[in-house]
N, C-alpha and C positions, 0 to 999 in steps of 0.2 A: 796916698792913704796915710793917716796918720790914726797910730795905734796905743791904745793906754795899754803896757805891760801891765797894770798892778794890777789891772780887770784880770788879764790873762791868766796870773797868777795867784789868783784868787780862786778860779774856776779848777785848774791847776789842783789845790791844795784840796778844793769838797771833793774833785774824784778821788785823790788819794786816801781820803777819810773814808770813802765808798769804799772803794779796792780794799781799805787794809781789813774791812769790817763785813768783807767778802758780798758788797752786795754789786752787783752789773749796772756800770753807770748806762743809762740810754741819754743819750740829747738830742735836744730837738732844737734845733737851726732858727726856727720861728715858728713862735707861738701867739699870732696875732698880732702883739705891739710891735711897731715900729722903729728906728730911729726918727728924730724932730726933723731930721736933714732930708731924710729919704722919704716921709710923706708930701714933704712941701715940694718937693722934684716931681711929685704925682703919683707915688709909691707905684704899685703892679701894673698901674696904668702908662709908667715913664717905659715910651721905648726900649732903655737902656739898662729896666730893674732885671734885667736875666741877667743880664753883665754883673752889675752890681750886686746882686745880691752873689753867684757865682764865686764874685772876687771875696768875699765875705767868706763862704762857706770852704776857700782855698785857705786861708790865713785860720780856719777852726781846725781843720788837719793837720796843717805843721804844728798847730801849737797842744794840741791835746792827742791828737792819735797816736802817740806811744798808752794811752789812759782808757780809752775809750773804743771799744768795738760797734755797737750798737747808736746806730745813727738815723733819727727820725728829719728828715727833712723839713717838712711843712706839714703845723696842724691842720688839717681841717680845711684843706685850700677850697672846698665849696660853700660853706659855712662863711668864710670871712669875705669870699668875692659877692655873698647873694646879700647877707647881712650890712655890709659896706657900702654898698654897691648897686642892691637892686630895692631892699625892704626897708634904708635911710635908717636901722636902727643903729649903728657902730658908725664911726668916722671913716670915711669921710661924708656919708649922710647924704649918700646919693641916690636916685630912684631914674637909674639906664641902663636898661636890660642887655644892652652890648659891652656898658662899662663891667657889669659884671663878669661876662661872658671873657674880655679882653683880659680881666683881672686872674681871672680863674685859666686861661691859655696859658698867661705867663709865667704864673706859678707850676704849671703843670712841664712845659718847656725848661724850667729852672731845676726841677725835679730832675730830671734825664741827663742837663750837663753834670748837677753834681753828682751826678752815679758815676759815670765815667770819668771824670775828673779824680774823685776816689778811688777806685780802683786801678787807675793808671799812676795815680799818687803812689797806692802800697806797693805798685809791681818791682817801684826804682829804690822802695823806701823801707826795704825790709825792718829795718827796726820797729818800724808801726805796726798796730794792731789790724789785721786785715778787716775791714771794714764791712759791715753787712746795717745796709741800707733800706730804710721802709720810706712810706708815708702815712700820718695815723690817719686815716680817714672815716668822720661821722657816718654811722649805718644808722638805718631807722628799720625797724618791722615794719613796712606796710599792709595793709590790708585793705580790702574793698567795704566802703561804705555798708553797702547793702551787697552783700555775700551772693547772690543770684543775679546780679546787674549785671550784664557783657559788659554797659561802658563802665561803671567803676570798675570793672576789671583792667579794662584795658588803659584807663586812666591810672590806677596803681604801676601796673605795670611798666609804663613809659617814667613816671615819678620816680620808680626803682631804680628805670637804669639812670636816669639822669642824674640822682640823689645819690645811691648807691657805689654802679659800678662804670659809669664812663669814664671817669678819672683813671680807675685802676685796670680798663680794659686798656685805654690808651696808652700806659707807660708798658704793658705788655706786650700789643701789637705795634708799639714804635711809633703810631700815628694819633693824631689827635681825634677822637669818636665822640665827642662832646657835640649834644645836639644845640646847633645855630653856629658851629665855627665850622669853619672851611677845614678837611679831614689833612690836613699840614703834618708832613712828616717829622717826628723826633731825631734828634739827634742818636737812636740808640732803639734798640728793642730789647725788654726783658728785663725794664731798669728796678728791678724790685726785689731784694733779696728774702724781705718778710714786706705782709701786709700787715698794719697796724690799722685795727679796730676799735670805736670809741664806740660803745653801744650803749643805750641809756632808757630807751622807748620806744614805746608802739604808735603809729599814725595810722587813721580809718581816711581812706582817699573817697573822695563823692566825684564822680562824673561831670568837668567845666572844661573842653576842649579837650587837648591830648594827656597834657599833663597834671588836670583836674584841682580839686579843692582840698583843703583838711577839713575833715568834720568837725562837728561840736563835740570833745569828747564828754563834756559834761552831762549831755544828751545821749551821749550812744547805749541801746541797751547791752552790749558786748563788753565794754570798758568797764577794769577794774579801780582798784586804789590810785590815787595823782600823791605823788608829790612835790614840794612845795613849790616846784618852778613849773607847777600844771603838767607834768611830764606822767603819761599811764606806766604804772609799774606792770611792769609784762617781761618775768624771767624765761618766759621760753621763745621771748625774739633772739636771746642772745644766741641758740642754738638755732633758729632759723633760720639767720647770717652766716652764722662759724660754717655752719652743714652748705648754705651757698656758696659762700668765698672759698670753700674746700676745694671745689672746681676745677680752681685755677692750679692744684697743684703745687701751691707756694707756703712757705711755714707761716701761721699766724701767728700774731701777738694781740691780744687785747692791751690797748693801750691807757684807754679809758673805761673805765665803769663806774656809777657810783648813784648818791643819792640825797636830793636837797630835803633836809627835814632836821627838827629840835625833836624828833620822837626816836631815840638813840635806838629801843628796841625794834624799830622798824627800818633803822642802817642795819642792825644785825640779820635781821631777818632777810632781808635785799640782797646781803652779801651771800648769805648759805643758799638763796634759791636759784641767785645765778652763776655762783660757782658746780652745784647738781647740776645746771642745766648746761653748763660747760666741759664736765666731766662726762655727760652722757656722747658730746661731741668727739672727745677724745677717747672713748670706749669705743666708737664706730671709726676710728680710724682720719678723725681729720688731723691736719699738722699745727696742733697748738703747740707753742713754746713759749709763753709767757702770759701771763695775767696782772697789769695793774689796776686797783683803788685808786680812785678819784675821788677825793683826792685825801692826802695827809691831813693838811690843815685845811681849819677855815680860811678860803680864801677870797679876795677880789671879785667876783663872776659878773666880770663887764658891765653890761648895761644896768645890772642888777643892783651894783656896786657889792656892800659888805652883808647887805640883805639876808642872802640865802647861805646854808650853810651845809658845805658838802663833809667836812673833815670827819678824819678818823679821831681826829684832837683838837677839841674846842680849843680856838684862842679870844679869849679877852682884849679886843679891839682898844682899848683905853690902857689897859695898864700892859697888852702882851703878854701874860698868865697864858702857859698852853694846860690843859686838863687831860690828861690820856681817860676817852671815852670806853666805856666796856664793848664797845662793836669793836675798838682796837685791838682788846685783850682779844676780841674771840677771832678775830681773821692771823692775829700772829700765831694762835697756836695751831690754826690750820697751816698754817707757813712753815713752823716748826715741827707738826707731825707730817702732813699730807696727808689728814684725816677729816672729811666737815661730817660734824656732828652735830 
């Protein structure tokens, strides 16, 4: 392994800026991008990416876990194996339903060693921060097409778990429950200290075999307002999920939430309906312990590229000008009181 210190220490110095300014660093190991080295090796699909990426996430421990408690493993590992992998939109722009399938095992198997990898790290390593580990993984609300359909019902419902919660059922029960892989035991049960939530939207499922279709939502008479990335704003999925993934008994975090649009007062608005409707989850007893905005800044959104615009703070892509937007003012004084008003 050959390693740039002044990367290290770079990282290094924004927690410190974090810590002194009392805000909870979380990192996340991998957020899609790659190294140039490790995609050409075949990324998720190489053999040997549990190792590699494993060795990776051993060298983030030594070097920051005195800094850092709160540790996201992989974003979205369904998201990046179906998109990559099975719907050719993200690199590497392949359409094989088993490459997916293989891509999304390995991530899931990479998950489980670094649990215990960490935690047998802090046992010898008292000076670190004792480490509490998630995975953020994309929810969607689904819902049945047509509301009185058995099979769109039962088509949402296989979507759910697939979409949803096989991933997070697996690093629980220690096995792999992912439909079309072989049920391959983990290395560990119970690898999850919070579950980390990106929630964003509602999907209307139509009846096409087990795992069925998306509707049109521009069609549907049920569907609300879209924004700008076609996504239905629908704040009372987010407590649809929270109140499911309660289930498990395990503390949530929302990891992501947010919303693509140039119409600032409808960020504002987006943020207070689905903060209400996270609020009414944690009145009823589910274990939320964190909620991030998605995002700060405008940023990159992949395939989209500078297109779309989530930030709490416009930037000026040409000159880098950031503008604190009034959705910012009004979610930091929900921050600063614990008040939404």
């Amino acid at each position: 392994n050959v390693w740039d210190q002044n990367e290290w220490n770079h990282y290094k110095s924004v927690l410190d800026e974090l810590n002194k300014l009392g805000i909870t660093p979380i990192v996340t190991l991998n957020h899609f991008t790659l190294p140039l080295w490790f995609a050409q090796k075949g990324a998720w699909l190489n053999p040997n990416s549990i190792e590699i990426f494993t060795r990776f996430a051993e060298k983030c421990i030594q070097e920051l876990g005195r800094k850092v408690q709160y540790w996201i493993t992989i974003n979205e590992p369904h998201i990046l194996a179906f998109l990559a992998y099975y719907y050719a939109d993200w690199p590497p722009c392949k359409k094989n339903f088993n490459d997916a399938l293989l891509a999304l095992r390995n991530m899931i198997k990479s998950h489980a060693k670094i649990y215990t990898l960490f935690h047998d790290y802090a046992a010898v390593n008292p000076h670190i921060l004792t480490p509490k580990i998630g995975i953020a993984k994309a929810v969607t609300a689904f819902h049945p097409c047509r509301q009185f359909s058995l099979f769109d019902r039962i088509s949402t419902y296989f979507r759910s778990w697939m979409h949803n919660y096989s991933s997070v059922s697996s690093l629980i029960k220690g096995k792999i429950l992912i439909p079309g892989l072989p049920k391959e035991k983990l290395n560990a049960k119970n690898t999850l200290d919070f579950i980390g939530l990106n929630y964003y939207f509602r999907q209307f499922i139509h009846y096409k075999k087990l795992i069925g279709e998306v509707c049109d939502i521009n069609h549907h008479p049920n569907a609300g307002e879209t924004s700008d990335m076609g996504w239905e704003i629908y704040p009372e999925g987010i407590y649809e999920t929270v109140k499911s993934f309660s289930r498990y008994k395990i503390p949530i975090m929302i990891t992501e939430n947010g919303i693509a649009t140039n119409n600032d007062s409808t960020r504002t608005a987006y943020i207070k309906n689905h903060l209400l409707e996270l609020l009414k989850n944690i009145n009823e007893g589910a274990p939320v312990i964190g909620y991030m905005h998605w995002s700060l800044l405008d940023n990159f959104e992949w395939a989209e590229g500078y297109s779309k615009r989530f930030g709490l703070i416009h930037v000026d892509y040409e000159t880098q000008t950031r503008t604190i937007k009034d959705s910012a003012l009004y979610y930091a004084q929900i921050i600063k009181t614990g008040e939404i008003k």
